[in-house]
Structure formats: structure tokens, C-alpha cells
N, C-alpha and C positions, 0 to 999 in steps of 0.2 A: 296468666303466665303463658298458656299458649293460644293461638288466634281460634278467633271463633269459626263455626262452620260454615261463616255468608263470608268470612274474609278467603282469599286468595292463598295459596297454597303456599308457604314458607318456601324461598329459594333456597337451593341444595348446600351454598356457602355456609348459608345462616343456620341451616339445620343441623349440620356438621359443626357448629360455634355451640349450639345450645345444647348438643348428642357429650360434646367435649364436656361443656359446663355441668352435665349434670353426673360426668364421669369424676369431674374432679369432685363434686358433692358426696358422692357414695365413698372413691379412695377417702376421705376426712372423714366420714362416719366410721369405716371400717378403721383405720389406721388409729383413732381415738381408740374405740372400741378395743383393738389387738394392744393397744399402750394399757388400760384400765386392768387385763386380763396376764398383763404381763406383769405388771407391778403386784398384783393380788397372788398371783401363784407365789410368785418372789418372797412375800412377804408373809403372807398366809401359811401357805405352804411350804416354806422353807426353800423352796426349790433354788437352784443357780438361774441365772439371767438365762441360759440358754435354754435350758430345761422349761422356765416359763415361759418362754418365746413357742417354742413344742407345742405345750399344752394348749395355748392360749391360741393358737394357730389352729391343733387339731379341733378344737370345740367351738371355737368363732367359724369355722368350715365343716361342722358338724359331724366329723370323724370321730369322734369321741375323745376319750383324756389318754394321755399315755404311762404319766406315773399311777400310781395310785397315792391318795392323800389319807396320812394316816392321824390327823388330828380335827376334832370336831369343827375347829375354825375355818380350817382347807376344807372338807365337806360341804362346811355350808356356803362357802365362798365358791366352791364350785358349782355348785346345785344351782345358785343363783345365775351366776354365769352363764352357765348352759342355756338356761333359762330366757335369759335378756339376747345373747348370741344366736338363738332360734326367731327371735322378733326381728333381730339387727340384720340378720343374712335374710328373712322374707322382704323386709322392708326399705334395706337396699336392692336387691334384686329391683323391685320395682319402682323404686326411683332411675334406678337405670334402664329400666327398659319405657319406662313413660313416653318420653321424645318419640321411640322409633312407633308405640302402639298409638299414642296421638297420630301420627303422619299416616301411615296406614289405616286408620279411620277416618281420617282428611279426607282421601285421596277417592277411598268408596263412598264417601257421603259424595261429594264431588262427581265422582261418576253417577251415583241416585240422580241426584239430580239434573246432570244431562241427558239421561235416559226421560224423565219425567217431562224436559223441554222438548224431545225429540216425539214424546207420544201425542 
């Protein structure tokens, strides 16, 4: 997926095509993720659509819950939640940041190794 470290440095176009590409990757993981947690409060919890938009918001961004859930079903559907939303927000993070820490170790290996031709 991204070039090796004998290939040539990505042009700034292309890297801003693949920086975008993996920005639309993360919004669809998250945007999934805020759908699954919005329908489950809804449902779960009783809550109104707005109410589990809230919740589902504060705990996929790790703020914690803002109603409290007063049935074992919303408990456990939250606990779970929290749970998967703590994997979903590391694991996007780093899909988003991939592209720019790929390029920036391009860039030092690249330089490594013209210091190594120059010695």
C-alpha cells in the first residue's frame, strides 16, 4: 500500500490523494461506529434519537455517557460499547495518521541514506 524505502519519495499531489483516501477510511469507520451506538442507546436504552446521538458521541470520543442507564440491557450495551469505541478511536487515530508517519520516515530513511553516500 505504501512505497517501499529504495522507491522515490511520493509526490505532494499524490500524497494529499492517499492523506484524503485514508481520511474518508476513518470518517466510515467512525460514522458506522456513531450509527451502531446510536441505534443501541435508542433501543436499549430507551433513549430519543437525540439523546442517543449525545451518548453515542460522548463515549465514541471518550467523554464518557451523559444519561445514565437504568436497565441491565443499556448497562450491558454500554459497557460493551465503551469498550469497542476505546479500540475504534485508537485504531482510527492510526489509520489516520499512517500516510503522514509513513512520509516522514520516507523522508529520514532518504536522508540516512544520502548521508551514507556522502560518507
Amino acid at each position: 500500500m505504501f512505497e517501499h524505502k529504495t522507491t522515490p519519495l511520493l509526490p505532494v499531489h499524490r500524497f494529499i490523494q492517499r492523506q484524503l483516501r485514508f481520511l474518508l477510511y476513518s470518517a466510515v469507520v467512525l460514522g458506522i461506529s456513531l450509527g451502531i451506538g446510536i441505534v443501541g442507546y435508542h433501543f436499549m436504552a430507551h433513549l430519543g434519537w437525540i439523546e442517543s446521538l449525545l451518548n453515542a458521541s460522548m463515549i465514541l470520543t471518550g467523554m464518557g455517557p451523559v444519561d445514565a442507564m437504568t436497565t441491565n440491557a443499556s448497562k450491558i450495551f454500554a459497557s460493551a460499547y465503551a469498550l469497542y469505541s476505546g479500540i475504534v478511536f485508537l485504531s482510527t487515530a492510526a489509520v489516520l495518521l499512517a500516510p503522514a508517519v509513513h512520509r516522514v520516515l520516507h523522508i529520514l530513511q532518504l536522508d540516512n541514506e544520502a548521508e551514507d553516500t556522502n560518507a
